[in-house]
ChimeraX commands (.cxc) that place a marker at each C-alpha (Angstrom):
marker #1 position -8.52,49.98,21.60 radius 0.5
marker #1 position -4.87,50.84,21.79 radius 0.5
marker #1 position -1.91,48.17,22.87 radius 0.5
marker #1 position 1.15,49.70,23.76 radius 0.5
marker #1 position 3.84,46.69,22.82 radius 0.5
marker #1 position 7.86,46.76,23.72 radius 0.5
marker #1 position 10.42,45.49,21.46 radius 0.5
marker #1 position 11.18,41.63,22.86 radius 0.5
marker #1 position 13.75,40.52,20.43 radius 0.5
marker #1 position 14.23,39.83,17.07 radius 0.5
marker #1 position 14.94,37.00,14.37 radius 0.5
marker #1 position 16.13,37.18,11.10 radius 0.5
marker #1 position 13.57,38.71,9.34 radius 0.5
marker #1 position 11.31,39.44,12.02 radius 0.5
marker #1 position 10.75,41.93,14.99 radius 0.5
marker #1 position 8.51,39.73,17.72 radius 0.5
marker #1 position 6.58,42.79,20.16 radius 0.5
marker #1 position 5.02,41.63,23.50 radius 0.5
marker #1 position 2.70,43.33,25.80 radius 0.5
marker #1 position 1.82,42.01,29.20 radius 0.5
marker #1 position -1.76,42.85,30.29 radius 0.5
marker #1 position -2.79,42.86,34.16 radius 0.5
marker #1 position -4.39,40.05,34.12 radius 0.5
marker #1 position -1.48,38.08,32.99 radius 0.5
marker #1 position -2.62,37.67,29.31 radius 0.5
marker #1 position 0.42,37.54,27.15 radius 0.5
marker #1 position -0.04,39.35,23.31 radius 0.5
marker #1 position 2.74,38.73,20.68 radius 0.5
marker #1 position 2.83,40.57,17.32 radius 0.5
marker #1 position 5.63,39.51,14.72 radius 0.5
marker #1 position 6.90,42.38,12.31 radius 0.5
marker #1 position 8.36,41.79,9.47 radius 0.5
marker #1 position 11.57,44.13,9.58 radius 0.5
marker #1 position 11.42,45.74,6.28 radius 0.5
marker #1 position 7.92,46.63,6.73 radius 0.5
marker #1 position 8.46,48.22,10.31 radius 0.5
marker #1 position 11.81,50.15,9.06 radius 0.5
marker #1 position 9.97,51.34,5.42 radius 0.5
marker #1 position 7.28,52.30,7.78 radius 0.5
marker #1 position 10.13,54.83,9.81 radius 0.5
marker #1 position 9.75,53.07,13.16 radius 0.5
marker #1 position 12.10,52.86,15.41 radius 0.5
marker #1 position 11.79,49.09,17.12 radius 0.5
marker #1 position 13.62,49.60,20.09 radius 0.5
marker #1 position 11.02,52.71,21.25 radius 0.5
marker #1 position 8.25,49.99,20.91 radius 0.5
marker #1 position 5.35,50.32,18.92 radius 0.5
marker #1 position 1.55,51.43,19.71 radius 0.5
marker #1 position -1.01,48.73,17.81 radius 0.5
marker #1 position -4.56,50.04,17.17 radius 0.5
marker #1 position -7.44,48.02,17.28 radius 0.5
marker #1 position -11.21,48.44,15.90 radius 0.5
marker #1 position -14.14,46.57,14.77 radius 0.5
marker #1 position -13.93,46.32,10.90 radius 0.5
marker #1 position -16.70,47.19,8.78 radius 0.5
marker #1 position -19.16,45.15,6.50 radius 0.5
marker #1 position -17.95,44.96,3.34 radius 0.5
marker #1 position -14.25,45.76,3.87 radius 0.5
marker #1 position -11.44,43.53,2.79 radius 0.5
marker #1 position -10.84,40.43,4.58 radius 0.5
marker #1 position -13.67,40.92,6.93 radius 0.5
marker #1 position -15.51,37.34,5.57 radius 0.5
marker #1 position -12.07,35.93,5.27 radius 0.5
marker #1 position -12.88,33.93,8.67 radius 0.5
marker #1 position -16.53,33.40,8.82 radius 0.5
marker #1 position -17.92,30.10,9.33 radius 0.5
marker link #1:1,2 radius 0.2
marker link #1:2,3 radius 0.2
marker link #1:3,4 radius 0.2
marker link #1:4,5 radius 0.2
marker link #1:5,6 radius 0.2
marker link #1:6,7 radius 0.2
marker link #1:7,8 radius 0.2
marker link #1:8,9 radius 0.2
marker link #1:9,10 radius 0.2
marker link #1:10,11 radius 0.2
marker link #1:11,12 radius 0.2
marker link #1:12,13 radius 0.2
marker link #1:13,14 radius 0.2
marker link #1:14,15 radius 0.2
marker link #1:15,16 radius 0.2
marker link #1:16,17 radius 0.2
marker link #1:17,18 radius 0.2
marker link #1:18,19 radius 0.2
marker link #1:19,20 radius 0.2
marker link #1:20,21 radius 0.2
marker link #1:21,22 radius 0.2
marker link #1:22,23 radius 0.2
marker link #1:23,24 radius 0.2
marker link #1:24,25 radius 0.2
marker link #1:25,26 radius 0.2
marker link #1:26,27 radius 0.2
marker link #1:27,28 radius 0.2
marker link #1:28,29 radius 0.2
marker link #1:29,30 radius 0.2
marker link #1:30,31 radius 0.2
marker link #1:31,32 radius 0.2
marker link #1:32,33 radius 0.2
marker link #1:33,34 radius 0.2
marker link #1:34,35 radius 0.2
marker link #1:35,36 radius 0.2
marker link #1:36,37 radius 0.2
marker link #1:37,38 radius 0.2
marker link #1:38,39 radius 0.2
marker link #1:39,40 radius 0.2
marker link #1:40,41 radius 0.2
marker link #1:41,42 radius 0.2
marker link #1:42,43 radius 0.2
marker link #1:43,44 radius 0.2
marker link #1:44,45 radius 0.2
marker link #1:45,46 radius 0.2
marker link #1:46,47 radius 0.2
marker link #1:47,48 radius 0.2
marker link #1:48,49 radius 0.2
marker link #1:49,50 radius 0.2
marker link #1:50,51 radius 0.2
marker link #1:51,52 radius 0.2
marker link #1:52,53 radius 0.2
marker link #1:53,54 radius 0.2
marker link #1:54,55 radius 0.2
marker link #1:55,56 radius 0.2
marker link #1:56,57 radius 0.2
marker link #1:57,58 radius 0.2
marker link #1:58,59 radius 0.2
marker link #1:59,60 radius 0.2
marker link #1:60,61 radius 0.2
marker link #1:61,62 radius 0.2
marker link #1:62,63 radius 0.2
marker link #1:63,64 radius 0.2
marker link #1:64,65 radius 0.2
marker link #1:65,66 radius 0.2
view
């Protein structure tokens, strides 16, 4: 699954991405902004966030299990 998120502003340390789906449903992602510029991204051209089902056994995958 692939979210394409635009640039909505910024804070001091942060870069704060939104994406708007269809139905209305409002996602928010918060960058931190020496990660996204180490990283070579340009903010302001948005950003493309990437979403799978993590495997058994990977790192932080029983971080939330109850």
């Amino acid at each position: 699954m692939e979210l394409k998120m635009k640039l909505r502003n910024e804070t001091k340390s942060c870069y704060r991405f939104e994406r708007l789906s269809d139905q209305g449903d409002l996602v928010t992602i918060y960058l931190k902004k020496k990660d996204v510029i180490d990283a070579g991204i340009d903010p302001r051209k948005g950003i493309t966030v990437t979403i799978q089902e993590a495997e058994c056994g990977e790192p932080g995958t029983d971080q939330f299990s109850g």
